[in-house]
Backbone as numpy.savetxt, mean C-alpha at the origin, in Angstrom:
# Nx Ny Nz CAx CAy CAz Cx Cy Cz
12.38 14.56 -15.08 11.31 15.54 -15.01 9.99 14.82 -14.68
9.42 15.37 -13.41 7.98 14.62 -13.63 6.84 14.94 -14.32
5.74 14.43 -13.65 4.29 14.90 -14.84 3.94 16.61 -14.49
4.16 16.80 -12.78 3.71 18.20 -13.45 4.75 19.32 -14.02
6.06 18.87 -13.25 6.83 19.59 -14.29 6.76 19.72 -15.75
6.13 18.43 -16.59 6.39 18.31 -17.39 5.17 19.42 -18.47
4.00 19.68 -17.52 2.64 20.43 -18.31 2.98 21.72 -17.62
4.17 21.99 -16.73 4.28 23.67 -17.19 5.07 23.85 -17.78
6.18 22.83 -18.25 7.21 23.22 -19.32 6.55 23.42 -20.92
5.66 22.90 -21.08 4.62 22.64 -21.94 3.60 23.45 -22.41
3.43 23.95 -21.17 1.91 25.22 -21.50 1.90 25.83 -22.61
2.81 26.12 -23.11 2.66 27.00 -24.65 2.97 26.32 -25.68
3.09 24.21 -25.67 2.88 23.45 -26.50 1.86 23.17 -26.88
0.61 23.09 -25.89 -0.26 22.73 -25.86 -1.12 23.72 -26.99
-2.76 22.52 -27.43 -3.47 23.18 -27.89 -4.35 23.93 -27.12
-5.05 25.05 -27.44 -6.06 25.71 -26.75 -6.58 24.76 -26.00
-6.84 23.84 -26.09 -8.21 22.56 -25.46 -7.35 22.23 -24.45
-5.88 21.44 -24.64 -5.58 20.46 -23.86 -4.65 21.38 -23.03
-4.74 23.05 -23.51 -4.53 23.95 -22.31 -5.39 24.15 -21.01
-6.32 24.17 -21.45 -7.35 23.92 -20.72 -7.65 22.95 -19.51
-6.98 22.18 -20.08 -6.85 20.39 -19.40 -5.78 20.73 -18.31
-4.54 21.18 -19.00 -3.38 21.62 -18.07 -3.77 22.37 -16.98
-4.59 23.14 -17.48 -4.91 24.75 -16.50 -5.83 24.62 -15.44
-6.57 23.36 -15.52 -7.42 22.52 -14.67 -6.94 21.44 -13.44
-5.93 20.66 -13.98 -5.08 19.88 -13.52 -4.16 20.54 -12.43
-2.94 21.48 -13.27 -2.32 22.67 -12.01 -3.17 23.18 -10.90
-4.52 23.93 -11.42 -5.08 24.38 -10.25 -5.46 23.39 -9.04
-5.66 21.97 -8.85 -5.88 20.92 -8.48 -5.64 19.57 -8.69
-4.02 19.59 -8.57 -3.62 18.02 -9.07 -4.27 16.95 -8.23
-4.73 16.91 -7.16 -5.19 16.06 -6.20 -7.14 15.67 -6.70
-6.96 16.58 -7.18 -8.88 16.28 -7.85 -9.00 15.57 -8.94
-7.81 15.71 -10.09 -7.67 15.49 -11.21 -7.41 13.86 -10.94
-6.23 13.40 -9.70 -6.29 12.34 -9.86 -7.12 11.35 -9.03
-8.27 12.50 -8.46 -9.34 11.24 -7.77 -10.83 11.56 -8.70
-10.20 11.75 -10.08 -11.72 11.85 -10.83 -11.39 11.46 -11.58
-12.95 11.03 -12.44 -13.25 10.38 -13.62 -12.91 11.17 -15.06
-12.27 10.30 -16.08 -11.95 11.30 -17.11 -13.55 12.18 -17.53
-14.61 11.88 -17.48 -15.76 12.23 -18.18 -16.13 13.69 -17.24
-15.64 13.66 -15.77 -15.70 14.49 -15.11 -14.24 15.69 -14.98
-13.32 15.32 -15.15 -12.06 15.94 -15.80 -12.33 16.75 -17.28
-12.91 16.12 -17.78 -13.16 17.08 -19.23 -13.97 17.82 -18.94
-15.02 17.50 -17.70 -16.20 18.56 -18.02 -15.57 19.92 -17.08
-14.80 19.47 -16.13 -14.41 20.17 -15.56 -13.60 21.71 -16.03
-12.84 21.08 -17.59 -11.87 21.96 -18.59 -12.86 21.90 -20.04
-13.85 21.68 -19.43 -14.97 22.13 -20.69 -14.12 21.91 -22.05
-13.98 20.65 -22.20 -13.74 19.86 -23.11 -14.01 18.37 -23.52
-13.95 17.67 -24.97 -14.50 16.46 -24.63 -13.00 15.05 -24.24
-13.67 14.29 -24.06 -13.05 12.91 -23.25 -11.57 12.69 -24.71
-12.19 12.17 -25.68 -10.78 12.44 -26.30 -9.80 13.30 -26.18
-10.25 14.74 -25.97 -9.07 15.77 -25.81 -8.36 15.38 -24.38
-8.83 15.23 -23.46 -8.00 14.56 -22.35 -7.42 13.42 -22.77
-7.69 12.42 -23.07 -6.61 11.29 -23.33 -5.37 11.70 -24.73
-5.80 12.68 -25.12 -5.06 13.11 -26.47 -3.69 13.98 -25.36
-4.60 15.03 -24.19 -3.74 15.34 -23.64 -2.59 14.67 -22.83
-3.03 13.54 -22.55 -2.20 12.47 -21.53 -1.50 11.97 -22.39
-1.21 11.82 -23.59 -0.79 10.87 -24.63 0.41 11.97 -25.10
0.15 13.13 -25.11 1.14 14.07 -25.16 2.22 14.36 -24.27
1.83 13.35 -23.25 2.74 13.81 -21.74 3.38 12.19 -21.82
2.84 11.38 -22.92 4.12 10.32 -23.10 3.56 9.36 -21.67
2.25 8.88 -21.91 1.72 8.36 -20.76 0.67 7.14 -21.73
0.38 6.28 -21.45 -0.61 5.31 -22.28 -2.05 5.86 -22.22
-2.43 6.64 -21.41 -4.07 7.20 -21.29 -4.51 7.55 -20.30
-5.69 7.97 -19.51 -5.86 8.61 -18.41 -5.43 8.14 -17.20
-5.71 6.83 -17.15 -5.15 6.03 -15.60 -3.90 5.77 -16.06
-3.31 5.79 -17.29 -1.47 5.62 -16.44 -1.21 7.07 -16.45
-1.84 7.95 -16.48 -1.13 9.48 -16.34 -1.83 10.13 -15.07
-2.97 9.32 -14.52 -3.06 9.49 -12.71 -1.94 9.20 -12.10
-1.40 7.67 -12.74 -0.29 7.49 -11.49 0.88 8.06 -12.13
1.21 8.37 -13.17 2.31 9.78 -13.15 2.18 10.59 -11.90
1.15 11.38 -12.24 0.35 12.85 -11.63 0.64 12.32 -10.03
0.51 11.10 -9.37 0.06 10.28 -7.98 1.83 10.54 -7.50
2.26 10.18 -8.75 3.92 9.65 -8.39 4.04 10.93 -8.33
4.21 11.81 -8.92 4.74 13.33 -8.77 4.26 13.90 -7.48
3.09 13.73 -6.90 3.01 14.55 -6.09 3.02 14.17 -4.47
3.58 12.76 -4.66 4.40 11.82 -3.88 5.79 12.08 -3.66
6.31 13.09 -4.34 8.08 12.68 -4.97 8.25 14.52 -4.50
10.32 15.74 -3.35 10.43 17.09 -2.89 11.91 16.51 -2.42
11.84 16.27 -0.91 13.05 16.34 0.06 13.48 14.83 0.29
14.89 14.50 0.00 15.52 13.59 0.33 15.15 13.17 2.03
14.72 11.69 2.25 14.38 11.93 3.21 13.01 11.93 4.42
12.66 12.78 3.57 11.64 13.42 4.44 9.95 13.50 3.30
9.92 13.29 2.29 8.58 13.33 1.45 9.20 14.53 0.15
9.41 13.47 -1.12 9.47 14.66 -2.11 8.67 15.57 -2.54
7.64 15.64 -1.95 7.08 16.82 -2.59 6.86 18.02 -1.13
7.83 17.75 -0.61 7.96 19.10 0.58 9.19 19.77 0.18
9.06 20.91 0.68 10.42 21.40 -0.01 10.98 21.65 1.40
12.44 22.76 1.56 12.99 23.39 2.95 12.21 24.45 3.10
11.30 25.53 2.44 10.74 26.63 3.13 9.53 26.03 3.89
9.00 24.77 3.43 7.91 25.01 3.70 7.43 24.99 5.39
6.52 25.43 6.18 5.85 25.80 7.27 5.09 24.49 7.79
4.53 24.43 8.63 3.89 23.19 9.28 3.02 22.93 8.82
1.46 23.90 8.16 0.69 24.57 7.28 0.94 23.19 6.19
2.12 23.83 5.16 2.21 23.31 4.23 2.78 21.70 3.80
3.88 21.40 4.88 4.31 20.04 4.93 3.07 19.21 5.31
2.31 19.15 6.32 0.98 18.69 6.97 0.34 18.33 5.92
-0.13 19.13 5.05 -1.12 19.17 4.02 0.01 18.32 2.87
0.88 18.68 2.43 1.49 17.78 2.02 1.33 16.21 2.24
1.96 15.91 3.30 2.07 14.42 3.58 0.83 14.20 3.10
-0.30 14.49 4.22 -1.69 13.60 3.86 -2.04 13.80 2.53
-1.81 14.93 1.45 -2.20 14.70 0.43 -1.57 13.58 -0.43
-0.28 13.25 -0.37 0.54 12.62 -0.98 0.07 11.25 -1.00
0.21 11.00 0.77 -0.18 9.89 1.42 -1.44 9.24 0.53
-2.50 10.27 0.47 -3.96 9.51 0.39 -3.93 9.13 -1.15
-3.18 9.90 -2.17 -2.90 9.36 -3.91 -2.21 8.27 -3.84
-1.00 7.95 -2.88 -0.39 7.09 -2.58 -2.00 5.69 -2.79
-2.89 5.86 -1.78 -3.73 4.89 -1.25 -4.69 5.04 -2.51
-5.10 5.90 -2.91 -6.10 5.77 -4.20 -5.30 4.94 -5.28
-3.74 5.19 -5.22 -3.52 4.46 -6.57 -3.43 2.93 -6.32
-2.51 2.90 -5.27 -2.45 1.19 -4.61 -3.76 0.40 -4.71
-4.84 1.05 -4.09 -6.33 0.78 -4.56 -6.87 0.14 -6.09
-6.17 0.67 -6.90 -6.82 1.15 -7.56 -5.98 -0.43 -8.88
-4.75 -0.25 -7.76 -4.02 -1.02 -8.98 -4.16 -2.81 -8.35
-4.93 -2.98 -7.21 -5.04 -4.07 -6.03 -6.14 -4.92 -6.89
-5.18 -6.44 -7.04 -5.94 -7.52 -7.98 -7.22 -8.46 -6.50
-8.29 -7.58 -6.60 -9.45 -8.08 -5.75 -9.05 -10.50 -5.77
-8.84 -10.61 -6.83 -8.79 -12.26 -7.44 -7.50 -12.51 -6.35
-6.30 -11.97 -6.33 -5.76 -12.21 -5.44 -5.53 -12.18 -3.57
-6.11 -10.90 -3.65 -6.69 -10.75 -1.89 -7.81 -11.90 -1.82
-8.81 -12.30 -2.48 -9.88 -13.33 -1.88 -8.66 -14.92 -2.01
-7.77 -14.95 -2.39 -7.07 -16.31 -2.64 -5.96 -16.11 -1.51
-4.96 -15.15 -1.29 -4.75 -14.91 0.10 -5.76 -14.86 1.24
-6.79 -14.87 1.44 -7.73 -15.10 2.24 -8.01 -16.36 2.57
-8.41 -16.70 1.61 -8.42 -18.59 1.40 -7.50 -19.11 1.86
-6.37 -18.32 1.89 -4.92 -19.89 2.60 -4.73 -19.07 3.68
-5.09 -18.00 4.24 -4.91 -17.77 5.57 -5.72 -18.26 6.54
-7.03 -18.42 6.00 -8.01 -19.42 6.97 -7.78 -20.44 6.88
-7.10 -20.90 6.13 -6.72 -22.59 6.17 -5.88 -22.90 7.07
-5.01 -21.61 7.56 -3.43 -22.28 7.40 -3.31 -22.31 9.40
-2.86 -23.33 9.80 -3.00 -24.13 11.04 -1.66 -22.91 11.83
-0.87 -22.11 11.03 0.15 -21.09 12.09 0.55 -19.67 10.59
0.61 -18.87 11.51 0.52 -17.73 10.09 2.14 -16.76 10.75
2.67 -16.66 9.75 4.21 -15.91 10.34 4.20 -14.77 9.31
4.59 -13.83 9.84 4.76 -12.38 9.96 5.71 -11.64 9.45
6.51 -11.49 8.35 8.16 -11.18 8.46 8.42 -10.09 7.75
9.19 -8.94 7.72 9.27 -7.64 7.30 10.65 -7.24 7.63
11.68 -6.56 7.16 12.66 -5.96 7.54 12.92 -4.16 7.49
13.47 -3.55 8.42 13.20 -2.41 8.41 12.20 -2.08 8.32
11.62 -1.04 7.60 10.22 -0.33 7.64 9.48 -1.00 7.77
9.55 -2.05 7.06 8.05 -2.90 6.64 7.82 -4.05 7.74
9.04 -4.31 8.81 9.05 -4.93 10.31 8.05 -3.94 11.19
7.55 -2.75 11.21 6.63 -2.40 11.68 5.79 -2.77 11.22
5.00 -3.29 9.83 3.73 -3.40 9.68 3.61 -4.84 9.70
4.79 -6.15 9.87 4.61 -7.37 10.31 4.25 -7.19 11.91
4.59 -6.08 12.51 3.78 -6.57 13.82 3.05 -6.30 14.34
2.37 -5.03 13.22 0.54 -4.38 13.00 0.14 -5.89 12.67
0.76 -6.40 11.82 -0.04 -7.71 11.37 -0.21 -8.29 12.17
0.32 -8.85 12.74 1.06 -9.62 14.15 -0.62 -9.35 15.41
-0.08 -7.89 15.62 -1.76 -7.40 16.59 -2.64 -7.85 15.70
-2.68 -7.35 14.61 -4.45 -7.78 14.19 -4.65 -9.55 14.50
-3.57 -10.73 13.82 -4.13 -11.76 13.55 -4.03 -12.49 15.08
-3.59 -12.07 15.38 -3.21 -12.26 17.29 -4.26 -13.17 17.76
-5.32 -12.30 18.23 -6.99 -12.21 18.66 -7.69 -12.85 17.61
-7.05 -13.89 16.56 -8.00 -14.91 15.83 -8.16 -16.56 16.22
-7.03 -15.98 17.42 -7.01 -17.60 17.88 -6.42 -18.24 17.11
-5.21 -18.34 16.30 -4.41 -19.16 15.96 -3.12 -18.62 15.94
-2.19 -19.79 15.94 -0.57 -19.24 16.34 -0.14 -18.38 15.31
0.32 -17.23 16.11 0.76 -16.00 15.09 2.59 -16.12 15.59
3.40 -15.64 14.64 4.98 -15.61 14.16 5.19 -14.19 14.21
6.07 -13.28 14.52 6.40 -12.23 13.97 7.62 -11.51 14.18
8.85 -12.23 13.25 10.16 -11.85 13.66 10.71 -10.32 12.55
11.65 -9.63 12.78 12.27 -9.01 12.22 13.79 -9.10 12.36
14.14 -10.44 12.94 15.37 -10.62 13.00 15.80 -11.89 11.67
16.54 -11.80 11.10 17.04 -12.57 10.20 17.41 -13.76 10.16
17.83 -14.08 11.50 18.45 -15.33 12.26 17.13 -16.18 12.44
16.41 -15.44 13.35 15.21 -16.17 13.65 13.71 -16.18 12.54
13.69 -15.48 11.57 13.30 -15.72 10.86 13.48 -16.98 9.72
14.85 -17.42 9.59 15.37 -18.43 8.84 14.84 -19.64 9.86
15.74 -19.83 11.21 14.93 -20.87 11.85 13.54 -21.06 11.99
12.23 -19.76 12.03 11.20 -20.20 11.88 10.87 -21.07 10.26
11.40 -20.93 9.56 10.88 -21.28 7.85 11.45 -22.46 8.19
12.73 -23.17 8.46 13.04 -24.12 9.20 12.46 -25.50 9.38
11.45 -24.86 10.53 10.98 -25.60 11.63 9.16 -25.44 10.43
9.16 -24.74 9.61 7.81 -24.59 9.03 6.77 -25.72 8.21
5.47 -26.22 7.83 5.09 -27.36 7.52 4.15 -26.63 6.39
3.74 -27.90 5.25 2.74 -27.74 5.02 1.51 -26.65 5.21
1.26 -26.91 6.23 -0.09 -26.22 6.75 0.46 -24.64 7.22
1.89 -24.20 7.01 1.98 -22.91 7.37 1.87 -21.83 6.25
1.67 -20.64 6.79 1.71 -19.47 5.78 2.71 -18.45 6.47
3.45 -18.25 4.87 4.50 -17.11 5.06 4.03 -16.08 5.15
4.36 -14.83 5.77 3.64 -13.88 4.90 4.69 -12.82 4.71
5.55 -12.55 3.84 6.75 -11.75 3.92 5.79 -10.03 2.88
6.65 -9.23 3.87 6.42 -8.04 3.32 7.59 -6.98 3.10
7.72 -6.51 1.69 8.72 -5.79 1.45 8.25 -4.50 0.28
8.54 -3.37 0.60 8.05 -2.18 -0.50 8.62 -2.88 -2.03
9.59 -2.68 -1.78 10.79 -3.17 -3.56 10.96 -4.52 -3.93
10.83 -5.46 -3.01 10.83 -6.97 -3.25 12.16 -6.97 -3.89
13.20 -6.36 -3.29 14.60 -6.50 -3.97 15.38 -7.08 -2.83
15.19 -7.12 -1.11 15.91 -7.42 -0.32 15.86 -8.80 -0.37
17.30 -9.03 -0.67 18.19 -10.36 -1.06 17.64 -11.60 0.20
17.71 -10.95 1.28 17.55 -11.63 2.63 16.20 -12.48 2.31
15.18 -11.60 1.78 13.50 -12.07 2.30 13.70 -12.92 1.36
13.99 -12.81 0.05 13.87 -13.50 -1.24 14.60 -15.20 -0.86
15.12 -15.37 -0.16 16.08 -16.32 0.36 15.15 -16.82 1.42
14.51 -16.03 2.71 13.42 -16.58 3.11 12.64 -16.82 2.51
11.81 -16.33 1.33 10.61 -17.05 0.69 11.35 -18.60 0.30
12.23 -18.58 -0.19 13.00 -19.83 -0.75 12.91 -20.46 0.04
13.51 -20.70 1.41 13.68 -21.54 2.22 12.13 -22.08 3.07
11.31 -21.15 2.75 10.05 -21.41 3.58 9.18 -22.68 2.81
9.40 -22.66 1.52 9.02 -23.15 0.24 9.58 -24.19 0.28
10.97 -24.25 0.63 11.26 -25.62 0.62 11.28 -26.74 1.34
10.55 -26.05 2.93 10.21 -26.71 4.03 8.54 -27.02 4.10
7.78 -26.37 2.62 6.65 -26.96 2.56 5.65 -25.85 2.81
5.97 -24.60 3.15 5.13 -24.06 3.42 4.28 -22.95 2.53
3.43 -21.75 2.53 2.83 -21.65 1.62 3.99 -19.78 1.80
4.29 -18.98 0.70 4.27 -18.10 0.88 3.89 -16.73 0.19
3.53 -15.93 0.96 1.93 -14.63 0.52 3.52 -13.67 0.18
3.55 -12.51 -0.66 4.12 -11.82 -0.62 3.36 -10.54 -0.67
3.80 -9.40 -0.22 3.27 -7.82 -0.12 4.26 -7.01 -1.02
4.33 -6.70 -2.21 5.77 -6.76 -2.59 4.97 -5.62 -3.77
6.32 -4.99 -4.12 6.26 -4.55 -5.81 5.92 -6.06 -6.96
5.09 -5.48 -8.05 5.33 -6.55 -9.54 6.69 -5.77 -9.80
6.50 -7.50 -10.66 7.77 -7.77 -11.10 9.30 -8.28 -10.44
8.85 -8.13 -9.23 10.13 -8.15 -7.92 10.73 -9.29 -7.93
12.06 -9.86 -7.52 12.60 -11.27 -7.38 11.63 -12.01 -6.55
11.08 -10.98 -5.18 10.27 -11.55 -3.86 9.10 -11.83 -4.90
8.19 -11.27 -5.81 7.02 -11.39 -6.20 7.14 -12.98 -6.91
8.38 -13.16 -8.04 8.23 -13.98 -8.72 8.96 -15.75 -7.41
9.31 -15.50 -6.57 10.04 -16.22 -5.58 8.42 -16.48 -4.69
7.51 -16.00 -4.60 6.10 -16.25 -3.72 5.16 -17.11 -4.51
4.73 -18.18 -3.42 3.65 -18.73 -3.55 2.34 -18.47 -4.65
2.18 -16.96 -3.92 1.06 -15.87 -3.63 1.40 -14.31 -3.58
1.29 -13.43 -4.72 2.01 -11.91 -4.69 0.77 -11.39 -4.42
0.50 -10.36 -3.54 -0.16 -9.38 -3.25 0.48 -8.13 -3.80
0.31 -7.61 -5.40 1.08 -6.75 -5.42 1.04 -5.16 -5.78
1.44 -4.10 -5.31 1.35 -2.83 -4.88 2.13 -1.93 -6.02
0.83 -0.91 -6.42 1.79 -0.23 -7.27 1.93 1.42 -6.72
2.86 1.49 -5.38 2.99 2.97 -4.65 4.04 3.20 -5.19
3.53 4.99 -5.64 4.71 5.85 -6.07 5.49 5.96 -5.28
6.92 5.23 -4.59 7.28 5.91 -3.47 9.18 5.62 -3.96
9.56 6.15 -4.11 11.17 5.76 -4.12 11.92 5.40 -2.88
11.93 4.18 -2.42 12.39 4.26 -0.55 13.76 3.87 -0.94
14.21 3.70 -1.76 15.71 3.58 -2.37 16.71 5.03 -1.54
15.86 6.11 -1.93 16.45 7.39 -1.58 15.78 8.37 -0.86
14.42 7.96 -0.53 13.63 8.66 0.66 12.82 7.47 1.78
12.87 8.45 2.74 12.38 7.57 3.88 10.76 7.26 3.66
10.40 5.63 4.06 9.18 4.95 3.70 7.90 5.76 4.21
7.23 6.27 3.90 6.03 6.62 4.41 5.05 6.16 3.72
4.39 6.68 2.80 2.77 6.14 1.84 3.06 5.02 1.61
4.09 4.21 1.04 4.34 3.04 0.69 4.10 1.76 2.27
4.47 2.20 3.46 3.78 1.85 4.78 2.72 2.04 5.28
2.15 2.66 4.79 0.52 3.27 5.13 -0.18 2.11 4.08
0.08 1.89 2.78 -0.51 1.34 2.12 -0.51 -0.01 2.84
0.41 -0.63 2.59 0.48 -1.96 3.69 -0.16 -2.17 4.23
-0.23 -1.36 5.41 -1.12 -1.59 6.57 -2.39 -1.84 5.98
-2.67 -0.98 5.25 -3.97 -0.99 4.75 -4.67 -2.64 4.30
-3.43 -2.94 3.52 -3.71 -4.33 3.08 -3.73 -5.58 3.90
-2.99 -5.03 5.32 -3.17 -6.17 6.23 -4.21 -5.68 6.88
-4.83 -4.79 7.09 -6.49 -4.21 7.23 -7.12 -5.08 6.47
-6.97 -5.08 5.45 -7.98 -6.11 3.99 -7.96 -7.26 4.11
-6.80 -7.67 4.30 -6.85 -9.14 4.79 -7.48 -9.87 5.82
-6.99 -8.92 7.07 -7.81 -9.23 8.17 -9.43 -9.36 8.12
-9.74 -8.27 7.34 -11.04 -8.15 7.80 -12.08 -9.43 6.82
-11.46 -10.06 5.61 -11.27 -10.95 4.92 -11.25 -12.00 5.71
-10.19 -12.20 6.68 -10.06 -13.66 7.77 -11.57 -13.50 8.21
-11.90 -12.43 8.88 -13.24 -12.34 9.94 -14.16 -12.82 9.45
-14.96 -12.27 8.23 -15.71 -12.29 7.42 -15.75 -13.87 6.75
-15.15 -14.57 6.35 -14.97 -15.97 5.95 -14.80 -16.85 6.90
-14.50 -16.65 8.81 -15.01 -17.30 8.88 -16.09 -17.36 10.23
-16.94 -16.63 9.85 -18.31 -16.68 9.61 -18.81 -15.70 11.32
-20.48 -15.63 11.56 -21.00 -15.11 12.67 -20.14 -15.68 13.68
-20.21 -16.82 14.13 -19.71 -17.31 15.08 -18.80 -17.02 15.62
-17.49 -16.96 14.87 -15.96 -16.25 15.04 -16.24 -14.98 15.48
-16.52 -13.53 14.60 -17.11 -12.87 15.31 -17.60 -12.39 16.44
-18.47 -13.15 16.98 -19.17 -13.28 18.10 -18.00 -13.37 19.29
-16.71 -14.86 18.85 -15.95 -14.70 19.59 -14.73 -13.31 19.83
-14.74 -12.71 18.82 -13.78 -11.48 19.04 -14.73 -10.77 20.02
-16.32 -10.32 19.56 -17.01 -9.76 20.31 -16.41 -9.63 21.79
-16.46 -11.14 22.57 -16.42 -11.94 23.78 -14.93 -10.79 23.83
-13.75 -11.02 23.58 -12.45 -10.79 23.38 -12.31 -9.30 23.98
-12.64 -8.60 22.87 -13.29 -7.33 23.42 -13.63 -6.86 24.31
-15.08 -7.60 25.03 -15.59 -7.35 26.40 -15.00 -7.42 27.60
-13.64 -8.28 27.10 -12.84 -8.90 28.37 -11.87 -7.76 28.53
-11.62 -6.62 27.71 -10.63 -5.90 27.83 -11.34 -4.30 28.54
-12.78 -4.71 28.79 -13.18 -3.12 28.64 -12.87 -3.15 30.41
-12.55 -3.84 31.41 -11.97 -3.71 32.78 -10.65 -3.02 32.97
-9.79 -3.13 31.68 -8.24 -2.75 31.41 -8.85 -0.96 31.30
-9.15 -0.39 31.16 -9.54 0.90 30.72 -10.84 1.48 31.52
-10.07 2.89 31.30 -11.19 4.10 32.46 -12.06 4.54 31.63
-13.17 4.22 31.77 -14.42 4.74 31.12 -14.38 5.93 30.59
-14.98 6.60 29.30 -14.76 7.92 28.95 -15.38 9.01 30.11
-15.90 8.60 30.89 -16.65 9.88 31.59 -16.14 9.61 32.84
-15.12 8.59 33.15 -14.28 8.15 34.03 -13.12 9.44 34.44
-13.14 9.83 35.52 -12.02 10.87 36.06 -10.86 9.63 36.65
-9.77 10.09 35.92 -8.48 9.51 36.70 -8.49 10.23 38.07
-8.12 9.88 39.35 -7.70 10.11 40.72 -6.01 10.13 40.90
């Protein structure tokens, strides 16, 4: 049963107050979990204890672990396809779905993202003399989002999704390289075996992974993600969006550290591409 199943099975457990709370929450689960408890109570015209009294009733530790209940629930419908869509629903309603799901997905990942660790992955990616890319299935698309972004930094970029050649790159890997393996569950046997082997050829390796994961505790360096997403039994979406996001963070982390100058050269990079493309007020012939 999830969290909101769980406050309408409930409604007539509840006290007057932390009915209130419920009756606030249902009308707008998506507000409830991008606000502040002080603004949540005022919202159910009640005070801040009665909300955490209410969350504590739903068998949750306090307001932020009963967001990412609330985040996970309304993440979670159709095998497949996004649990919280059902089969009637219309284009209307799936649409609004995803992106809502999607964006709690990104508030919570946010929210749960150790800042101490992205600036220390930052630090060994500007160091590191060749940066490799590696992802399987789903998460092989966002090694080669990675792949485009670190491309255009001027240093040798890696980006396999084959297994074979992923092992020979870790291989052939030194010192001065960085892994960067990405996996939603950090349970695939394969990567966990690449972090191993990359490690033992000297090199450094970043993981994108769930805590707690074999991949998390097997890395260098865990970057780690807490998305409601079950990809065990539904197909990856918010849990890939988030990613990206973080190789967004990273990147923009590389730029920024190291310094105007670099910059300046993407600037250059840029300018060289605006000949490839028809001006917006440009008529194709």
């Amino acid at each position: 049963m999830n969290t909101i199943e769980k406050i309408q099975n409930n409604l007539d457990n509840f006290s007057k107050s932390e009915r209130k709370v419920a009756e606030v929450i249902m009308a707008s689960p998506q507000t409830a979990i991008h606000s502040s408890i002080a603004t949540l109570a005022k919202m159910a015209d009640v005070s801040e204890p009665t909300v955490n009294r209410f969350c504590r009733r739903l068998d949750t530790k306090g307001f932020p672990d009963f967001k990412l209940h609330l985040a996970q629930s309304l993440a979670n419908g159709t095998p497949y396809v996004n649990r919280n869509v059902e089969e009637n629903d219309g284009p209307d309603a799936y649409t609004h779905k995803i992106f809502e799901s999607t964006m709690a997905c990104l508030d919570v990942a946010k929210n749960s993202l150790d800042p101490m660790q992205v600036n220390r992955a930052v630090d060994l990616l500007t160091q590191a003399k060749k940066i490799s890319f590696f992802g399987l299935g789903a998460s092989a698309s966002v090694a080669h989002d990675a792949m485009n972004k670190f491309f255009r930094f001027n240093i040798p970029i890696a980006c396999f999704d084959d297994i074979v050649m992923q092992r020979m790159s870790c291989i052939n890997s030194t010192e001065n390289d960085v892994v960067v393996l990405i996996s939603h569950t950090g349970r695939t046997k394969s990567l966990v075996e690449i972090a191993e082997l990359a490690k033992s050829n000297g090199a450094t390796v970043i993981a994108i992974t769930a805590k707690d994961s074999p991949l998390e505790k097997m890395a260098s360096l865990a970057i780690c993600l807490d998305v409601p997403e079950d990809t065990d039994v539904y197909m990856p979406m918010a849990s890939r969006v988030v990613q990206m996001t973080v190789i967004d963070v990273l990147a923009t982390g590389f730029t920024l550290r190291r310094g105007v100058g670099f910059r300046d050269n993407l600037k250059r990079v840029k300018e060289a591409l605006k000949d490839s493309r028809y001006g917006k007020d440009e008529r194709y012939q």
